[in-house]
Biopython code that builds the backbone (N, CA, C, O; Angstrom):
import numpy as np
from Bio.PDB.StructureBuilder import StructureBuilder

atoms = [
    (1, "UNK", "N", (-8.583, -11.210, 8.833)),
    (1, "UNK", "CA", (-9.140, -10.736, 7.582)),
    (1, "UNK", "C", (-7.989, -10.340, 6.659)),
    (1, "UNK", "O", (-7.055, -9.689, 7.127)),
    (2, "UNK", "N", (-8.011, -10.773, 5.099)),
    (2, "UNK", "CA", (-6.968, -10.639, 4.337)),
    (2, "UNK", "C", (-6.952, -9.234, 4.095)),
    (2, "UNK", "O", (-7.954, -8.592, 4.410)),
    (3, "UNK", "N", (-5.795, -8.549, 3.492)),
    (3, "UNK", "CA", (-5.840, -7.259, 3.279)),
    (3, "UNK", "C", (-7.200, -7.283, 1.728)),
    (3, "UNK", "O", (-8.189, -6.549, 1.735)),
    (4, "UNK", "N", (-6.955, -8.042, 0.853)),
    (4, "UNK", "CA", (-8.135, -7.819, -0.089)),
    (4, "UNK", "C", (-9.560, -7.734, 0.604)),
    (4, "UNK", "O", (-10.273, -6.976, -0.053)),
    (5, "UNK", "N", (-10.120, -8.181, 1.549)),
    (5, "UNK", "CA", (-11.452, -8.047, 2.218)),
    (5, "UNK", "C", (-11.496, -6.762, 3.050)),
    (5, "UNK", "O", (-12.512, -6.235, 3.501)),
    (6, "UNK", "N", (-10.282, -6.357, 3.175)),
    (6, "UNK", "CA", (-10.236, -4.956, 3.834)),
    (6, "UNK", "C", (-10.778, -3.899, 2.679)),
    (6, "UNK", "O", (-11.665, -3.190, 3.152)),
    (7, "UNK", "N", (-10.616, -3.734, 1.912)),
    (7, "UNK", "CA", (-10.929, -2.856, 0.869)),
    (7, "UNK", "C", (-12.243, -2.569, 0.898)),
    (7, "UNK", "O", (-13.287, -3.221, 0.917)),
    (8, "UNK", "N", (-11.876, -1.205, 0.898)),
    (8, "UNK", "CA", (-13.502, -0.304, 0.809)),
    (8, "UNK", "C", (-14.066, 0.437, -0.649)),
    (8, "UNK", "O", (-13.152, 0.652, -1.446)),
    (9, "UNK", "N", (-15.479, 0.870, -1.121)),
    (9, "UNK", "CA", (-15.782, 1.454, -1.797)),
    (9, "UNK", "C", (-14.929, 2.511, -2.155)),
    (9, "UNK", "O", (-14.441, 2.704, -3.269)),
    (10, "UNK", "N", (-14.737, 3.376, -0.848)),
    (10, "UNK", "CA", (-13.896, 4.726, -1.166)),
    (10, "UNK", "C", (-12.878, 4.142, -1.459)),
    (10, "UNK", "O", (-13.275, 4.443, -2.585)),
    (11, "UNK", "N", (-11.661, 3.435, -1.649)),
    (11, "UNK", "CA", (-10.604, 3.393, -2.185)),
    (11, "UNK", "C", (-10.657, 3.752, -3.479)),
    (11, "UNK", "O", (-10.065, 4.653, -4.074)),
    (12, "UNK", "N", (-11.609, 2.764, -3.932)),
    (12, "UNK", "CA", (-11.910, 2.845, -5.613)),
    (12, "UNK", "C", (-11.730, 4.486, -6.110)),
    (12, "UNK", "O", (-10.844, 4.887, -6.865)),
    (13, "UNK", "N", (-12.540, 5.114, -5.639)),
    (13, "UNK", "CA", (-13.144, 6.628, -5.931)),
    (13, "UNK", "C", (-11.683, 7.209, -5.244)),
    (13, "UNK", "O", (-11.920, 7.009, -4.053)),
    (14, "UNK", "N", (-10.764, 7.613, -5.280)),
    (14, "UNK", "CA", (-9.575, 8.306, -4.957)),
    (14, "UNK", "C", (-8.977, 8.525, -6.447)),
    (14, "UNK", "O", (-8.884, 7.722, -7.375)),
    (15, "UNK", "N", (-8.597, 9.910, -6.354)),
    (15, "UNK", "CA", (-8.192, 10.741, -7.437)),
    (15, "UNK", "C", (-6.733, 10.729, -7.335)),
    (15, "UNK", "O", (-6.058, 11.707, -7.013)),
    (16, "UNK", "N", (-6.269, 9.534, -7.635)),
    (16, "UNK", "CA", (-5.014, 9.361, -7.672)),
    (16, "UNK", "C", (-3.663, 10.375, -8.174)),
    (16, "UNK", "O", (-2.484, 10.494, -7.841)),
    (17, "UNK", "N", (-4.343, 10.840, -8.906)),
    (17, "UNK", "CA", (-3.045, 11.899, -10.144)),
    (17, "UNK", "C", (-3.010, 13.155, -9.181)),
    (17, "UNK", "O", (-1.936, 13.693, -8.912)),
    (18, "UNK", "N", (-4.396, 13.677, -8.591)),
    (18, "UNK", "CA", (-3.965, 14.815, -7.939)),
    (18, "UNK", "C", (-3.528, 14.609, -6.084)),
    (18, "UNK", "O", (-3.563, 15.365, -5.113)),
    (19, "UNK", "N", (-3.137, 13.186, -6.303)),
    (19, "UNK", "CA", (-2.378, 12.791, -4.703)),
    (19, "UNK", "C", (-0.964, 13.334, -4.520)),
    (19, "UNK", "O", (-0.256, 13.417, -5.523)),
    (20, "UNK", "N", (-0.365, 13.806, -3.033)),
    (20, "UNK", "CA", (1.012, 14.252, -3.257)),
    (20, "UNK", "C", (1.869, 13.379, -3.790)),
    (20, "UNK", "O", (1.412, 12.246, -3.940)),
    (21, "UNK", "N", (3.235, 13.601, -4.201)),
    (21, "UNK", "CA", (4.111, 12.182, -4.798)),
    (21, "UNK", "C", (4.340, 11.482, -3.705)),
    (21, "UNK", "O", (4.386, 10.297, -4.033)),
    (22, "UNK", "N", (4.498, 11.603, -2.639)),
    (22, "UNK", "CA", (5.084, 10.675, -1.558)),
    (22, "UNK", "C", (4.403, 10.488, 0.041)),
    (22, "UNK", "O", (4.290, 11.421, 0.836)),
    (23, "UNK", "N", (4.021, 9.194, 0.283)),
    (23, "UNK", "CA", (2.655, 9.175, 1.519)),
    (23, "UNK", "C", (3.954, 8.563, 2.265)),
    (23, "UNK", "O", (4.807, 7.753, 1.902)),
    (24, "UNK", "N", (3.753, 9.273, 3.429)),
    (24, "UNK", "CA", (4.130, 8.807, 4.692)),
    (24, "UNK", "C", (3.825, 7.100, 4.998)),
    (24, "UNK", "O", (3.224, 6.487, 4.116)),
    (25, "UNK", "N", (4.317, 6.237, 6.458)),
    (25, "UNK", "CA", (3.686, 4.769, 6.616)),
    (25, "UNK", "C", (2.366, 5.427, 6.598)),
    (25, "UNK", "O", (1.431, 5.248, 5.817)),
    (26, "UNK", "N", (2.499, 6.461, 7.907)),
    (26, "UNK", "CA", (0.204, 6.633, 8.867)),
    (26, "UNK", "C", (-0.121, 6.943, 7.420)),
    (26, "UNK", "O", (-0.898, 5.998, 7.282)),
    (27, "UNK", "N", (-0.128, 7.380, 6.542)),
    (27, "UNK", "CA", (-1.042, 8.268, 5.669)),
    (27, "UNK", "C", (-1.045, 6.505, 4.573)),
    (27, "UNK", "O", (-2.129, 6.058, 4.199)),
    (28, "UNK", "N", (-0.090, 5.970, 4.327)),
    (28, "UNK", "CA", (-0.564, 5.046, 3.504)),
    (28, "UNK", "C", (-0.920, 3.690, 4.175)),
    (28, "UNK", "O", (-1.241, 2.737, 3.464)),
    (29, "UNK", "N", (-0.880, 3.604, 5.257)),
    (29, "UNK", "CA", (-1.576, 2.686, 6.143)),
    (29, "UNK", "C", (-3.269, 2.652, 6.909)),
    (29, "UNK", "O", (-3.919, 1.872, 7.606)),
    (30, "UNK", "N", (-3.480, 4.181, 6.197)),
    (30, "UNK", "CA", (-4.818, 4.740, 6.494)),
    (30, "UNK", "C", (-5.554, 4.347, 5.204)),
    (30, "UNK", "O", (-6.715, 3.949, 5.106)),
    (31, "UNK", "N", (-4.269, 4.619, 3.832)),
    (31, "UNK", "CA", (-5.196, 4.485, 2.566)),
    (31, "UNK", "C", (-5.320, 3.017, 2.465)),
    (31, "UNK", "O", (-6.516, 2.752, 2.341)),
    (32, "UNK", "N", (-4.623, 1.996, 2.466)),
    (32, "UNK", "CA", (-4.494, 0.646, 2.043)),
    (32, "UNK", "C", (-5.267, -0.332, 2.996)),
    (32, "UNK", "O", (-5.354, -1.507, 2.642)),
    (33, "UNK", "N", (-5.862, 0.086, 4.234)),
    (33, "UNK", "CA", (-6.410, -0.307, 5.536)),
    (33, "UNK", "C", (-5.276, -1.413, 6.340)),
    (33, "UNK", "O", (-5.605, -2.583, 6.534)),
    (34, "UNK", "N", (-4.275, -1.018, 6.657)),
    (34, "UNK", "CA", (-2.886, -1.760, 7.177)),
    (34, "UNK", "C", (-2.733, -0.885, 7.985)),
    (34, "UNK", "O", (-2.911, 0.319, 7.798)),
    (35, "UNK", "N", (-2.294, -1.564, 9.225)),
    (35, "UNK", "CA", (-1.576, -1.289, 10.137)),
    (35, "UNK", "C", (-0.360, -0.638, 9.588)),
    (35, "UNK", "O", (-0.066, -1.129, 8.497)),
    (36, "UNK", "N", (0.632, 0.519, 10.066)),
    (36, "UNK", "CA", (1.983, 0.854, 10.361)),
    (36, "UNK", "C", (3.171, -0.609, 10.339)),
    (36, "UNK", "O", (4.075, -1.020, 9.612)),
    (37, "UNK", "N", (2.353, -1.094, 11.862)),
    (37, "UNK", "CA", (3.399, -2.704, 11.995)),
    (37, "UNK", "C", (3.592, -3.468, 11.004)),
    (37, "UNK", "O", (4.601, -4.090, 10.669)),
    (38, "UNK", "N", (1.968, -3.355, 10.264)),
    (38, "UNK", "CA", (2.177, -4.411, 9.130)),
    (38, "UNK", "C", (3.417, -3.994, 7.959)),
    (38, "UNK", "O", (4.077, -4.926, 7.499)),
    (39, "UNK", "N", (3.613, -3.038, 7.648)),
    (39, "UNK", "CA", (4.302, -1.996, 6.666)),
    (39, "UNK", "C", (5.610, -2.233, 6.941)),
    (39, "UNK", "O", (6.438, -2.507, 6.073)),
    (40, "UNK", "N", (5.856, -2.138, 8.177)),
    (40, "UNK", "CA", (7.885, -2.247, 8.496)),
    (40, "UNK", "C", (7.745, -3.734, 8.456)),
    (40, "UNK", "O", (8.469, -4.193, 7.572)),
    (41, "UNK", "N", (6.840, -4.966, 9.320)),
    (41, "UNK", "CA", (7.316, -5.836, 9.291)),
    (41, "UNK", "C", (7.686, -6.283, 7.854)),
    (41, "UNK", "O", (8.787, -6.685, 7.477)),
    (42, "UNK", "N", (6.652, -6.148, 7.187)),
    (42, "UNK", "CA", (6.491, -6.795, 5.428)),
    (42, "UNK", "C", (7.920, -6.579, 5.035)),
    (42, "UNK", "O", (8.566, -7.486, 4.511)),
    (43, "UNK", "N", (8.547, -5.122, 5.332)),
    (43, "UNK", "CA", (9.383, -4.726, 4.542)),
    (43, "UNK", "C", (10.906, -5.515, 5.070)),
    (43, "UNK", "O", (11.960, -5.560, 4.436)),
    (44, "UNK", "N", (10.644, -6.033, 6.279)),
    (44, "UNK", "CA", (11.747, -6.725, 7.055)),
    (44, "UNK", "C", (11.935, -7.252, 6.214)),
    (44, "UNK", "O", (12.836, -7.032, 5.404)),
    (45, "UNK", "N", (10.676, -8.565, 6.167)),
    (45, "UNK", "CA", (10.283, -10.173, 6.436)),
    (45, "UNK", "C", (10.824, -10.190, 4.688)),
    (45, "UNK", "O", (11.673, -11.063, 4.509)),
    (46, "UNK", "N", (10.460, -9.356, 3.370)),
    (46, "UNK", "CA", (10.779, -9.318, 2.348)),
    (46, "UNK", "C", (9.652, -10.487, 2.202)),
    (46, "UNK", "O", (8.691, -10.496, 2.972)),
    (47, "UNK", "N", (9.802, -11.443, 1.216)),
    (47, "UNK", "CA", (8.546, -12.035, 0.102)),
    (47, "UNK", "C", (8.993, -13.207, 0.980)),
    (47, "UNK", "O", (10.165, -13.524, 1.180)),
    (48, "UNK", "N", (7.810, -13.863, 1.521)),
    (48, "UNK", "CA", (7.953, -14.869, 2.230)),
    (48, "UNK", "C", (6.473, -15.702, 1.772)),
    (48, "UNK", "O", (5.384, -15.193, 2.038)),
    (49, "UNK", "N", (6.573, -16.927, 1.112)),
    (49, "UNK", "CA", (5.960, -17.828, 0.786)),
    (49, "UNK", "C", (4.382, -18.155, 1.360)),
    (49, "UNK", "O", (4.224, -18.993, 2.248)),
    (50, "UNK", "N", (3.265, -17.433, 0.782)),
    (50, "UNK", "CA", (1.959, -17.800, 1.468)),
    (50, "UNK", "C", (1.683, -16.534, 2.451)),
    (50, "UNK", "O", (0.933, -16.501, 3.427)),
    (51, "UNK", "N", (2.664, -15.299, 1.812)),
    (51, "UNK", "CA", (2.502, -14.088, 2.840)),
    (51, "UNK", "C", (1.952, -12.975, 1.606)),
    (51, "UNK", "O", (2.324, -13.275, 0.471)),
    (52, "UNK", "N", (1.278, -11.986, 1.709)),
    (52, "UNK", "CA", (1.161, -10.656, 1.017)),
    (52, "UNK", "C", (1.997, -10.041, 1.436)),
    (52, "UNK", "O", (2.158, -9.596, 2.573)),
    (53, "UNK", "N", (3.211, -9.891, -0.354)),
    (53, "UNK", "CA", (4.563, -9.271, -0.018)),
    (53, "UNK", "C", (4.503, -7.621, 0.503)),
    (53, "UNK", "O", (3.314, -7.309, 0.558)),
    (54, "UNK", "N", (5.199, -6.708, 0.818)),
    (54, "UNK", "CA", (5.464, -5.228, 0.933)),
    (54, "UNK", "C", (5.231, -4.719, -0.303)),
    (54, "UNK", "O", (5.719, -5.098, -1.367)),
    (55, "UNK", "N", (4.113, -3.446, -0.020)),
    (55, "UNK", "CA", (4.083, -2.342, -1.257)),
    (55, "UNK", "C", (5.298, -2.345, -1.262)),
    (55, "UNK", "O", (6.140, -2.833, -0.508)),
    (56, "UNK", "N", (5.357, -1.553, -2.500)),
    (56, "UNK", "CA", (6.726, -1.172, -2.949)),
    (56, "UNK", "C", (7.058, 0.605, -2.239)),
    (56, "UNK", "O", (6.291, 1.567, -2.198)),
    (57, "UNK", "N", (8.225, 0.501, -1.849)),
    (57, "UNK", "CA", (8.652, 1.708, -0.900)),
    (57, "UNK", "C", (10.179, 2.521, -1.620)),
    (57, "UNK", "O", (11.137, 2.239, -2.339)),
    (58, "UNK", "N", (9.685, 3.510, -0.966)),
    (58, "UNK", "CA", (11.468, 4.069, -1.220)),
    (58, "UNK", "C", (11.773, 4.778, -0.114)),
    (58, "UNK", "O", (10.979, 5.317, 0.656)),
    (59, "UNK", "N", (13.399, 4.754, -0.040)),
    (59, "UNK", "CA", (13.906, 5.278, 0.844)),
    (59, "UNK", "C", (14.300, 6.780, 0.550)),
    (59, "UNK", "O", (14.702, 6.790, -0.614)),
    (60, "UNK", "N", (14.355, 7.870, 1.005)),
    (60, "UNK", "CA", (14.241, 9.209, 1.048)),
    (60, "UNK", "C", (15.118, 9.526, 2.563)),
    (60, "UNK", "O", (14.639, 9.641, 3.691)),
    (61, "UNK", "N", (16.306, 9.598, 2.204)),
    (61, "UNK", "CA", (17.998, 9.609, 3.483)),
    (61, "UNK", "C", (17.152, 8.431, 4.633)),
    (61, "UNK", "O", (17.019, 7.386, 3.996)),
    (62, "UNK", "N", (16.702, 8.303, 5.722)),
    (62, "UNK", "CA", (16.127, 6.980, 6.577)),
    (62, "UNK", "C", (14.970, 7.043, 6.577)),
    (62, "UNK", "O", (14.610, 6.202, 7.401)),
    (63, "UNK", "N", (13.968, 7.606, 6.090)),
    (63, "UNK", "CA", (12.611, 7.373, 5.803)),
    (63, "UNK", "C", (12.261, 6.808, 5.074)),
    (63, "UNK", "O", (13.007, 6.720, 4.098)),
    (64, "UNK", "N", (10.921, 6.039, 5.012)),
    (64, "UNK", "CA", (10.683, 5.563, 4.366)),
    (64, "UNK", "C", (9.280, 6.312, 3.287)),
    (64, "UNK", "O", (8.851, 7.416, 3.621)),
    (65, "UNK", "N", (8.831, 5.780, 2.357)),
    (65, "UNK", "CA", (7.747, 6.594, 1.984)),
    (65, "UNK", "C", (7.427, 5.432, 0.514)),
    (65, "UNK", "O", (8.187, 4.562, 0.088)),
    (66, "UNK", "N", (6.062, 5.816, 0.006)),
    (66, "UNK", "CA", (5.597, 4.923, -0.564)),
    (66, "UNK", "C", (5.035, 5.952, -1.675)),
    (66, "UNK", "O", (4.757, 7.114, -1.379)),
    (67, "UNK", "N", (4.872, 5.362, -3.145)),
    (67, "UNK", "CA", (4.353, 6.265, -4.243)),
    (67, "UNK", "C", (3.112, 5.765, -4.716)),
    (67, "UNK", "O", (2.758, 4.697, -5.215)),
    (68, "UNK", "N", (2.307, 7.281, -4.298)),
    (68, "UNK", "CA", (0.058, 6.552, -4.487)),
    (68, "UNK", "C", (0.268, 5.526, -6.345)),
    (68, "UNK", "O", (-0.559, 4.671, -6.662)),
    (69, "UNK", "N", (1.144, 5.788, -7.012)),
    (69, "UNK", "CA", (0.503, 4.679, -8.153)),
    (69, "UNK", "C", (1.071, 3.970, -7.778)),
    (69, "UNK", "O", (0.220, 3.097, -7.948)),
    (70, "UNK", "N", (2.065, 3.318, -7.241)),
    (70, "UNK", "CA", (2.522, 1.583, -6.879)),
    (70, "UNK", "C", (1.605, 1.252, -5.756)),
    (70, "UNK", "O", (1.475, 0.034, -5.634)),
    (71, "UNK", "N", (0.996, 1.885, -4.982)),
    (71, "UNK", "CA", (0.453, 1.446, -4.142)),
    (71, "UNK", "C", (-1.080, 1.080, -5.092)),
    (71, "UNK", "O", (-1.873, 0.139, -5.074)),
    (72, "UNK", "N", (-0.993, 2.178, -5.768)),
    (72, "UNK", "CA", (-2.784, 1.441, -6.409)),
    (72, "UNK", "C", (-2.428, -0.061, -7.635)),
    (72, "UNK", "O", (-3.243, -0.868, -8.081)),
    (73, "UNK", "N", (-0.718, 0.039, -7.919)),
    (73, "UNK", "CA", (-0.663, -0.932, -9.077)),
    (73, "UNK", "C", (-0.383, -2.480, -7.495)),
    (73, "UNK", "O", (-0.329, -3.653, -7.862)),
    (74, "UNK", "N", (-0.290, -2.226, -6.379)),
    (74, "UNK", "CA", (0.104, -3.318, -5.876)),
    (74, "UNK", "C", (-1.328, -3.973, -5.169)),
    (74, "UNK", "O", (-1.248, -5.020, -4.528)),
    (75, "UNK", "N", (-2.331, -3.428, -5.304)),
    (75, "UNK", "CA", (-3.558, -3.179, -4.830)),
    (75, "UNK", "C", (-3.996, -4.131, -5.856)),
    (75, "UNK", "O", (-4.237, -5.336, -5.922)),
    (76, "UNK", "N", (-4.003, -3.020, -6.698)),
    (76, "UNK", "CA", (-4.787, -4.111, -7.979)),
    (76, "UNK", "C", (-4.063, -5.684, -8.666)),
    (76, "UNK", "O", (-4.438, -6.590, -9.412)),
    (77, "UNK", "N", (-3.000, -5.370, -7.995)),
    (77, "UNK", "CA", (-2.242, -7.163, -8.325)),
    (77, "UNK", "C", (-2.731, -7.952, -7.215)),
    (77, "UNK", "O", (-2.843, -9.111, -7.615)),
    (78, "UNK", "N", (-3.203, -7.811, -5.536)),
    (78, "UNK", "CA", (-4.104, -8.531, -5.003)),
    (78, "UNK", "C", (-5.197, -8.691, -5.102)),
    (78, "UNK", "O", (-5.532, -9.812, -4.720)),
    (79, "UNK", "N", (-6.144, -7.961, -5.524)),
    (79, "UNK", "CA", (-7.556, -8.332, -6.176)),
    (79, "UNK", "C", (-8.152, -8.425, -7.165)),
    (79, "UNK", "O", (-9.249, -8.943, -7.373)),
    (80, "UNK", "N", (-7.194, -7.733, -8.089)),
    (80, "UNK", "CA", (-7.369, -8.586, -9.698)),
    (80, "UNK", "C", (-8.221, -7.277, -10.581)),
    (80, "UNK", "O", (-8.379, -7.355, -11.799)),
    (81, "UNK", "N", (-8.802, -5.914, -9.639)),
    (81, "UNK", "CA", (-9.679, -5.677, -10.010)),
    (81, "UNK", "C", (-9.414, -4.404, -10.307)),
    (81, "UNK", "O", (-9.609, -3.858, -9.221)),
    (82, "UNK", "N", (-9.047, -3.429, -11.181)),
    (82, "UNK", "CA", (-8.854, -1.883, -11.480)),
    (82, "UNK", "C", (-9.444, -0.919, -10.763)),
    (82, "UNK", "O", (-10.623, -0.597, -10.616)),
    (83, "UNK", "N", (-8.333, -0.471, -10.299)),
    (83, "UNK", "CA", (-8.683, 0.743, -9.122)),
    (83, "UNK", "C", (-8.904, 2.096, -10.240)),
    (83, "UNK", "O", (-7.999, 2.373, -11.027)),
    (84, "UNK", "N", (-9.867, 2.688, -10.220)),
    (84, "UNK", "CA", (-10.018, 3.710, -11.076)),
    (84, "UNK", "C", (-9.653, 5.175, -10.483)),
    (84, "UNK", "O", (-9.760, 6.174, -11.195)),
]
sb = StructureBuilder()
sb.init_structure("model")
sb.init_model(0)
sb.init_chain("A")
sb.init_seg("    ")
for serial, (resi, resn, name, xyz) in enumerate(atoms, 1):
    if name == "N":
        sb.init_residue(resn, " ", resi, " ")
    sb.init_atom(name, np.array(xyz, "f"), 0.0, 1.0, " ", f" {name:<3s}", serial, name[0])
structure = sb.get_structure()
């Protein structure tokens, strides 16, 4: 199942502005319905042809961590459809 068919009602309905600035992988692998694995591999593998590339991430000293509006602007560049 593609990550766009994963998407649930509740995503939509998330109050984005009052989210913390920075989600952990578990916490944004819970919001986006992805695996952890999927998250490091993506970020290995980088943009690979006929693949759904890696949210966009930042590094914070060896952690990694992800920011709730790129994750809702990378969301809405796979399904076309405004996350409100």
């Amino acid at each position: 199942m593609s990550i766009k068919n994963r998407q649930q009602d509740e995503f939509y309905r998330i109050d984005w502005d009052s989210m913390q600035l920075l989600l952990d992988e578990k916490k944004t692998s819970d919001l986006i319905g992805v695996s952890v694995s999927y998250l490091r591999k993506s970020r290995c593998e980088g943009t690979i042809k006929g693949r759904t590339p890696a949210p966009p991430f930042v590094y914070v000293g060896n952690r990694v961590y992800y920011r709730p509006n790129d994750l809702k602007a990378w969301v809405e560049g796979l399904s076309g459809k405004s996350v409100i």
